[in-house]
C-alpha positions in Angstrom: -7.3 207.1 127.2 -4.1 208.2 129.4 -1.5 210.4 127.9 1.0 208.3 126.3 4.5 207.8 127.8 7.9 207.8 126.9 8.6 204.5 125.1 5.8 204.5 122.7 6.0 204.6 118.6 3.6 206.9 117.1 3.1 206.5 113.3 2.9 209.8 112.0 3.9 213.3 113.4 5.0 215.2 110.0 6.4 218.9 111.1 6.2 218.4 114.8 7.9 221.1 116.4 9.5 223.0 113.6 10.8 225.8 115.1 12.5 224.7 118.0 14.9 222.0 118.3 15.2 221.9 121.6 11.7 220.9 121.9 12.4 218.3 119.0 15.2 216.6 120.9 13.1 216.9 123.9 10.3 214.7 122.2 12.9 212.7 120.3 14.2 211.6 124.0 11.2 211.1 125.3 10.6 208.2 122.4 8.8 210.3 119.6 10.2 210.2 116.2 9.9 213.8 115.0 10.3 215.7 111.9 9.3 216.0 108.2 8.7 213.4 106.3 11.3 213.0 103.5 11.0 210.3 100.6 14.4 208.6 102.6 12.4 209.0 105.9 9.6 207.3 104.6 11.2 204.8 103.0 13.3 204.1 106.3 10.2 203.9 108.4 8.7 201.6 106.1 11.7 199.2 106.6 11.4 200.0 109.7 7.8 199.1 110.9 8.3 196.0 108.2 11.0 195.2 110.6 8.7 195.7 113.5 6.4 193.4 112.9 4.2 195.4 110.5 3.5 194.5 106.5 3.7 196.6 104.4 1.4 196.6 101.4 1.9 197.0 97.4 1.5 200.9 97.8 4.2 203.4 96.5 6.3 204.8 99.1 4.6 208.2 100.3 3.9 208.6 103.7 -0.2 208.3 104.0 -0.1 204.9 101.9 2.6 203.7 104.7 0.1 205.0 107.3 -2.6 203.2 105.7 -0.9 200.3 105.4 0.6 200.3 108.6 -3.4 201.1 110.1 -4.7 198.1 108.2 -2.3 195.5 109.9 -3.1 197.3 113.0 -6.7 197.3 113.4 -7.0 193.7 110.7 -9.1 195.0 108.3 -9.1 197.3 105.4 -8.2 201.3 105.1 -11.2 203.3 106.2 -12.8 201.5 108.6 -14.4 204.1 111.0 -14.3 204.2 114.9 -15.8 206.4 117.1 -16.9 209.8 115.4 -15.5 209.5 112.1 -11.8 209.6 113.2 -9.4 207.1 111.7 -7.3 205.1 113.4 -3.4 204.8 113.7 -1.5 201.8 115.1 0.6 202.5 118.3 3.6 200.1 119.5 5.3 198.9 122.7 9.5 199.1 122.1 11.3 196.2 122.8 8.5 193.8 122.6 8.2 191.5 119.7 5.3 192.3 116.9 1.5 190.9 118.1 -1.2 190.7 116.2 -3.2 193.3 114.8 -6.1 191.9 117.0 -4.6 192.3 120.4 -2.3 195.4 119.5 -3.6 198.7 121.0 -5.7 201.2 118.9 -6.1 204.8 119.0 -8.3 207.2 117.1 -7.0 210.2 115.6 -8.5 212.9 117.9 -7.0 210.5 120.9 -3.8 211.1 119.1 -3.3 214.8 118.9 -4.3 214.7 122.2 -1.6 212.9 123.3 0.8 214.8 121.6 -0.7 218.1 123.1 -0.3 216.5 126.2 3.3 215.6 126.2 4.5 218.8 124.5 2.9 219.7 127.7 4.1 218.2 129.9 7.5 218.5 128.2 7.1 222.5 128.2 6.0 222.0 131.7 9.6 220.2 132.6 11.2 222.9 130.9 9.9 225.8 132.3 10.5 224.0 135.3 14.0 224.1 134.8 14.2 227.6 133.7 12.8 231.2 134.5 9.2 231.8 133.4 9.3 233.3 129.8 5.3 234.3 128.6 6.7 235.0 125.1 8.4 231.7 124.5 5.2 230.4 126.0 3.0 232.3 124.1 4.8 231.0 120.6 4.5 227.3 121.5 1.0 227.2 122.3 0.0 229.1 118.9 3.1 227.0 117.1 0.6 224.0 118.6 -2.6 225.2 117.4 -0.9 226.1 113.8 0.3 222.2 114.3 -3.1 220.9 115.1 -5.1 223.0 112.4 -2.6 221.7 109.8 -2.8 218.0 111.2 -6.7 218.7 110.6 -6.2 219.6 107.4 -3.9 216.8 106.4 -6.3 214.5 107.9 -9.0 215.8 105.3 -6.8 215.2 102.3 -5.6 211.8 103.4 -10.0 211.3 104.0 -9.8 212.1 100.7 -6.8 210.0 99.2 -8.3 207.3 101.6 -11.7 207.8 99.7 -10.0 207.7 96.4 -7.8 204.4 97.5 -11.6 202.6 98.6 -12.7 203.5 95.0 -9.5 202.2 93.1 -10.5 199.0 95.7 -13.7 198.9 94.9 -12.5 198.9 91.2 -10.3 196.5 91.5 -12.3 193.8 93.3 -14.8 194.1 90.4 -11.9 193.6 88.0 -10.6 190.5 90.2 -14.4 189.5 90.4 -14.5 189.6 86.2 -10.9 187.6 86.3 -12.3 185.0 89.0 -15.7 184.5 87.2 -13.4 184.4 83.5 -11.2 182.0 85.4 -14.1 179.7 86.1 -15.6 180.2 82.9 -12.4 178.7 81.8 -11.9 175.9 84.5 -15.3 174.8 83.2 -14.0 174.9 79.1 -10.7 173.0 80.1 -13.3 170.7 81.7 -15.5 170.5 79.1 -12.3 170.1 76.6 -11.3 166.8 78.3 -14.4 165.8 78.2 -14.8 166.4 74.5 -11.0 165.0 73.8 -12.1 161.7 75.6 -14.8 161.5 73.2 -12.5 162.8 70.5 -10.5 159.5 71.6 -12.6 157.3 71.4 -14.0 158.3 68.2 -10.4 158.4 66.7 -10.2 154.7 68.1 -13.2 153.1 66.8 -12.5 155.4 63.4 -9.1 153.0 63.5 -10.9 149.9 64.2 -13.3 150.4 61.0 -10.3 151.7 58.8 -8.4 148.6 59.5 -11.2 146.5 59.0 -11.9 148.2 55.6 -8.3 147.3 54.8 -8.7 143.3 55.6 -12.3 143.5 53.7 -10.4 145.4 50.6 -7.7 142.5 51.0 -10.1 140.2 50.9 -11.9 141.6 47.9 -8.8 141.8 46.0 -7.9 138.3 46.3 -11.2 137.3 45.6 -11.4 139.7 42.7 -8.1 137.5 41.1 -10.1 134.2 41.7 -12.6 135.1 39.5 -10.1 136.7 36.9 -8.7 133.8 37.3 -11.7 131.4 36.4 -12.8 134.3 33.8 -9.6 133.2 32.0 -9.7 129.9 32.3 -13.8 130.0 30.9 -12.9 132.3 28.1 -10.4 129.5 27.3 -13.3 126.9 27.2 -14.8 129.0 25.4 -13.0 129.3 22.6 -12.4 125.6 22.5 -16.0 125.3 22.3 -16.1 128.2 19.6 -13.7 125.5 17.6 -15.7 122.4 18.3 -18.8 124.2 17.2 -17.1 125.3 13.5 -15.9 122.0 13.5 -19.6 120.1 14.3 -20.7 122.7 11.9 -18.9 121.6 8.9 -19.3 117.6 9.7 -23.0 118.4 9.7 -22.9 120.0 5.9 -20.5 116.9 4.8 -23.7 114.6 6.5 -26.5 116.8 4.9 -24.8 116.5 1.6 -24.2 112.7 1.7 -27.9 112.7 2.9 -29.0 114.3 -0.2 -26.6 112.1 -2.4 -28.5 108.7 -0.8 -32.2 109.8 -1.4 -31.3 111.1 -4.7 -29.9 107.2 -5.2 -33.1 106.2 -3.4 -35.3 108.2 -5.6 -33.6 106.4 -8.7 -34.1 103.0 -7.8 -37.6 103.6 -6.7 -38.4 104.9 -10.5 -36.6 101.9 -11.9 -39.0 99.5 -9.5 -42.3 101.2 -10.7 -40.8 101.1 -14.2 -41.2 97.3 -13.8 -44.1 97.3 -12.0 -45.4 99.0 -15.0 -44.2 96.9 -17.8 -45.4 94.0 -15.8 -48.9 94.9 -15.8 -49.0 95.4 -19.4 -47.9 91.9 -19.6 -51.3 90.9 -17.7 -53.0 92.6 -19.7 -52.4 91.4 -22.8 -55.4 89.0 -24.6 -54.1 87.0 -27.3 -55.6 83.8 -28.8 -54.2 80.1 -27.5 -51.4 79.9 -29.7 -50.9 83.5 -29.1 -51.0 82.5 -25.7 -48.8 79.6 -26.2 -46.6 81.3 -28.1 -47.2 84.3 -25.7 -46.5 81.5 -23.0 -43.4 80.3 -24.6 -42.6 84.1 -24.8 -43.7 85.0 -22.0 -41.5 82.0 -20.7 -39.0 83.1 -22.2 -39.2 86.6 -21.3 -40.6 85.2 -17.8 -37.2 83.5 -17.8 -35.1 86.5 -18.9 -37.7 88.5 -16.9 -36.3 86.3 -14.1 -32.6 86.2 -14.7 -33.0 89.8 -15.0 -35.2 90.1 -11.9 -33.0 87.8 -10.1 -30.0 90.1 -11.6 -32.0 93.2 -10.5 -32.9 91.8 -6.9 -29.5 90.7 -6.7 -28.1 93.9 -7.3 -30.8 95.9 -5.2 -30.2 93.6 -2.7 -26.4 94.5 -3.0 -27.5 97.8 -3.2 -29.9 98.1 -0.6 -27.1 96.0 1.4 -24.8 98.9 0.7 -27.2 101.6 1.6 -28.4 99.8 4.6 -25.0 100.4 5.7 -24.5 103.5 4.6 -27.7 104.5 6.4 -26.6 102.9 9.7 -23.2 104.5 9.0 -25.2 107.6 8.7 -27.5 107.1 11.0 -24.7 106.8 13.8 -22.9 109.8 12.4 -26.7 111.4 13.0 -26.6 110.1 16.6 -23.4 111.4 17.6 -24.2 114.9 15.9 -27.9 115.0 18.0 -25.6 114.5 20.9 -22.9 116.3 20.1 -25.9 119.4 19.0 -27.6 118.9 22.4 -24.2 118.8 24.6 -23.6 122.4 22.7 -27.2 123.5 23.0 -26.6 122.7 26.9 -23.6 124.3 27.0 -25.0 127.2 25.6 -27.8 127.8 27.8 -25.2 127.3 30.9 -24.5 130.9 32.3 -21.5 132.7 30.7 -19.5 133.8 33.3 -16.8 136.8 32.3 
């Protein structure tokens, strides 16, 4: 690669030049940016390549984390990516042409870099001396204040390997991490999803759960008017009931006063029966009787005579049996109707009775 030229950026010369500022200036004209790196001077670089065209990471400000950061926009991929024989790469710029991409913005590697800034010291000391008489001793100091340079560039290379190692690691750690958050992130896209799911169901449980409570209402509604009705009719049937309760105490004493007269009429009944075999009786004695012919007439004129009071009496008798059967003939219908309307008046109650009783 040729020797850079005044004009370009170089991202990181800490100490160059130290003990001569003439020299500084010199590569300070000639478009270098020289000197140690303060926390202000990194800070103001970083605005600076930021303002350049660079980004700037999430790093703290030190000046191998700007490096890095600045490297990784340069060459588009990550800190520690290797080119050539293990060197690293640094980002060089054009002035006064606007920021490109870090794919078509030239790249050189480390070794490529010290090179270059041998070679310009160089060719810097070279347009001095040209200038001036020779001086071996001045000479002399430069090139070992160079190789002092280079050997601690070397070494500061190894410890920012070694940072950069450590920063791959932290990486490497946090890409698991942000692998653990990305997989507990879909873990919990798919429970939100499954959530919904289960609050649609939840839903249309709670809706369907609301349908069969309201119609457990109207059915309840329904059951308590229904459950009046009957209280209603259990009312109005206990009422009959005790009407019937009445009618039956009532039936219940008629039937005594009928049982009673009942009795009374075959007691009479009984009476005139005896009374009739009385003179049954008496009458055949009367046929019995043998007595002579004027015993008989005289028996017949007796017997006419008794015949004839026999009569009168028998006629008095039938006349009052028939008055008297008269009257019990229509005392017995008279009962016998009273009878009739009790049967029916016992089976209307004996129906009653059998009917269901509804409470």
């Amino acid at each position: 690669m040729s020797s850079p030229t005044a004009g370009f950026y170089v991202g990181a010369c800490p100490g160059a030049y130290p003990e001569s500022d003439t020299e500084t200036e010199l590569a300070s004209a000639e478009g270098f940016y020289v000197g140690g790196y303060t926390e202000s001077d990194v800070q103001a670089e970083a605005e600076r390549a930021v303002a350049e065209g660079f980004h700037i990471g999430g790093h703290p400000a030190s000046e191998l984390e700007v490096e890095t950061a600045v490297r990784e926009q340069a060459v588009g991929g990550e800190a520690g990516e290797r080119h050539g024989e293990g060197d690293q790469t640094v980002a060089v710029r054009f002035p006064n042409q606007t920021a490109q991409p870090p794919s078509t913005m030239p790249q050189v590697t480390f070794s490529e870099f010290l090179a270059n800034v041998m070679l310009t010291c160089n060719a810097a000391l070279s347009r001095k001396l040209a200038n001036k008489p020779q001086e071996p001793m001045i000479v002399a100091k430069l090139l070992k204040s160079q190789a002092e340079e280079c050997e601690k560039l070397l070494a500061e290379r190894d410890v920012f390997k070694a940072k950069l190692d450590v920063v791959k690691a932290e990486r490497d750690t946090f890409k698991a991490k942000l692998d653990v958050l990305k997989a507990g992130r879909d873990a919990s896209e798919a429970e939100r999803d499954t959530f919904k799911v289960e609050r649609g169901a939840f839903a249309s449980i709670a809706l369907a759960s609301q349908a069969k409570h309201d119609n457990i209402i109207a059915e309840r509604d329904a059951l308590k008017t229904e459950r009046n009705a009957l209280k209603a009719e259990r009312d109005a049937l206990e009422t009959e009931r005790d009407d019937m309760e009445a009618d039956r105490e009532f039936f219940k004493a008629e039937c005594a006063d009928l049982v009673e007269s009942n009795t009374e009429f075959e007691l009479e009944t009984a009476k005139y029966a005896t009374e009739l075999e009385r003179l049954k009786e008496r009458y055949e004695k009367l046929e019995e009787v043998h007595i002579t012919h004027h015993d008989i007439m005289q028996s017949l004129e007796e017997q006419k005579m008794v015949e004839a009071r026999n009569q009168r009496e028998k006629q008095e008798l039938e006349l009052s049996l028939l008055q008297h059967r008269e009257l019990v003939e229509d005392e017995l219908s008279h009962f016998e109707d009273k009878l009739s309307r009790f049967k029916d008046e016992v089976s209307r109650f004996e129906k009653q009775k059998l009917k269901p009783n509804v409470v």
